[in-house]
N, C-alpha and C positions, 0 to 999 in steps of 0.2 A: 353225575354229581358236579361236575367241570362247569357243565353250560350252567345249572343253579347258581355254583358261586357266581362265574362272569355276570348271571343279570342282575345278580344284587350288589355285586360290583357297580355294576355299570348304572345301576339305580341308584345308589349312594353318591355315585358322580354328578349323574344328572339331573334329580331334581334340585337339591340344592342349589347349585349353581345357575338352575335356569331360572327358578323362584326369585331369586335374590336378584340377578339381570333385569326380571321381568316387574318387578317391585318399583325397581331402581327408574327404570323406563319409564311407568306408567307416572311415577312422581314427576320426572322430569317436562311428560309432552301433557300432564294434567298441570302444570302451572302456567301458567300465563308468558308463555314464547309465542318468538312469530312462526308461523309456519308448521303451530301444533298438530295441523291436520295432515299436515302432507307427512310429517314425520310417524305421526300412528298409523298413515296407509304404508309407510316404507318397512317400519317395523314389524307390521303385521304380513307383508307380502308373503314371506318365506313361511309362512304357515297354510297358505293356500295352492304352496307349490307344490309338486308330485316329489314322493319323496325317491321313485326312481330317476328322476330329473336330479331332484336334489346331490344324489348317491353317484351318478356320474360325472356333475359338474367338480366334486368333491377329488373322486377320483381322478383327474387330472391336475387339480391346484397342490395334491399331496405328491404326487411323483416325484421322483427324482430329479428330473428338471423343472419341476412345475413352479409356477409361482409362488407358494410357502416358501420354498426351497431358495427360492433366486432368492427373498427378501432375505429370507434368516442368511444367506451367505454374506451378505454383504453388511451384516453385523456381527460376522464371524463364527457363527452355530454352521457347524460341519449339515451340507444337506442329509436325508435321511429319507426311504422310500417306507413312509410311515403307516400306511397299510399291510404293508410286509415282511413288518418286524413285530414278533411279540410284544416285546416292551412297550411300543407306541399303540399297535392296532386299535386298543380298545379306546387308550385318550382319544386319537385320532375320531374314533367314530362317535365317540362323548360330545366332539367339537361341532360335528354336523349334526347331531340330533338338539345341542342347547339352541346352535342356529335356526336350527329349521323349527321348533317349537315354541321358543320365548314370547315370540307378536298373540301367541293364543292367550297366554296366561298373563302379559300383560292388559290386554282388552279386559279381561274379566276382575283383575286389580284396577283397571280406570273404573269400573261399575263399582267398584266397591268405595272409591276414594269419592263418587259421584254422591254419595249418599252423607257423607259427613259435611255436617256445618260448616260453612266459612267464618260464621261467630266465633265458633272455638280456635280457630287461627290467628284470627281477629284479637282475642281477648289474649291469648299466649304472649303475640307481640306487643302487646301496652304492657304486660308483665315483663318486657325485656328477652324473651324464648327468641332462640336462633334458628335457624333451619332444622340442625341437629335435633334440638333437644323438643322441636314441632315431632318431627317425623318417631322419635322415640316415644313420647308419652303422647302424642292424641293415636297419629297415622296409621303407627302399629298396633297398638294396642285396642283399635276401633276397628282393625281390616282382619282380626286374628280369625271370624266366621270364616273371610274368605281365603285368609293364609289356609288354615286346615283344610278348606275344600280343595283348596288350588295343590296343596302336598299329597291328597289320596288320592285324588286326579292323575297326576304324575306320575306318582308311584304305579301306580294301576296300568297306567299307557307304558311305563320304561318295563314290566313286567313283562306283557304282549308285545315288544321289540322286534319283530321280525325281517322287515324289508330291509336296512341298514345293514344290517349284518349278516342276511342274506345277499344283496348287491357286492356287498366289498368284501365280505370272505369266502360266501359261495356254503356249499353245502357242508363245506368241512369244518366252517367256520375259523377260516381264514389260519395264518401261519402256526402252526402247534397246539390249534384247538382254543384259542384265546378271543376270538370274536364268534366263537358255540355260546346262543342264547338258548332258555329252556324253547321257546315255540320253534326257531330252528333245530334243534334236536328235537322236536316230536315230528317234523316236515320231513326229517332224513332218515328217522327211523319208521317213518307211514310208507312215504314215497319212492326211496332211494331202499333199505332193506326191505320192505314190506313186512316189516312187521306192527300189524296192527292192532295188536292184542298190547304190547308193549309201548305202543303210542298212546291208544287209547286209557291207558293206567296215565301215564305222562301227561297228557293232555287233565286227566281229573283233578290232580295233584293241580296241577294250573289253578286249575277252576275255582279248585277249593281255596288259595291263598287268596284268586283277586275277589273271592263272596265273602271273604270273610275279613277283608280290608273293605269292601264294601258296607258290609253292616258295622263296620267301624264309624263309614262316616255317615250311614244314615244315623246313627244312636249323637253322636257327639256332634254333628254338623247341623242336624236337627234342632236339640238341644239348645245349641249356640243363638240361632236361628228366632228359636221362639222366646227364649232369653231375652 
């Protein structure tokens, strides 16, 4: 029941947060800056990195001495070995999966923002429309297809969680069972207890939330779509 909460914890963390980044991103290098392209290859990089690459490089900038730690020291936040504390773990590993995923779901918010008129921006600003009140009533309200794809997307990927919180908690899921995702707990209960009569129940459970978040978005993403 443990690793359940934690992944819808940790799903509650991170899609949000990476949607909203990635939203934000794709507005800013889809408007007319210099160096738009070099900035969507930058943003995008950490999406085609290895996320074991990723989960070590992480694990060093978190340490106790690590870089996190020198900076925050020097603005006065006490260091903290933030993999191996309950309290942080799970932020901690929140921070490395928005990193490591945003450049995706940006790209797919540029294709989305690619399809709206420039007339309707056009026409907002002779009415007087600011940036704000553009991105509120046309931007939004015209990308909500791919808001919803891009949120069961998410939700569905932070479900199946495994390598991040296998890397940095390990099998146990890290200090007092606070970085245990459900597909790590079905991996330790296959592999590590062998019990697979109890995995394989674990694992259905899985299955069945992310088919039936899935026929969520085929019905209403459809829907939207044909709309």
């Amino acid at each position: 029941m443990d690793s359940i909460v934690n992944t819808f914890y940790y799903s509650i963390l991170v899609v949000p947060t990476q949607l909203i980044i990635a939203l934000i991103l794709a507005v800013i290098v889809n408007d007319k800056v210099k160096f738009k392209d070099f900035f969507r290859t930058t943003y995008y990089l950490p999406t085609v990195t290895s996320p074991v690459a990723v989960s070590i490089i992480f694990l060093f900038l978190y340490k106790t001495d690590g870089l996190v730690n020198q900076i925050l020291s020097h603005i006065g936040i006490t260091p903290r070995n933030w993999f191996n504390e309950p309290s942080f773990v799970m932020s901690a590993i929140v921070s490395v999966a928005v990193w490591g995923s945003v450049g995706f779901y940006m790209v797919t918010f540029l294709s989305g923002l690619s399809t709206i008129p420039d007339q309707l921006y056009e026409a907002a600003e002779v009415e007087g429309a600011g940036e704000f009140t553009k991105l509120f009533k046309i931007t939004i309200p015209l990308l909500k297809p791919m808001i919803f794809f891009n949120t069961v997307v998410s939700f569905i990927s932070t479900l199946q969680m495994f390598d991040l919180s296998y890397i940095i908690g390990g099998s146990d899921g890290g200090p007092m069972g606070e970085a245990m995702t459900m597909v790590v707990m079905i991996y330790r209960t296959a592999f590590k207890e062998f019990n697979m009569g109890v995995a394989s129940a674990m694992a259905f459970i899985g299955f069945g939330i992310i088919f039936i978040l899935t026929l969520i978005q085929r019905k209403f993403f459809g829907e939207e779509m044909s709309y």
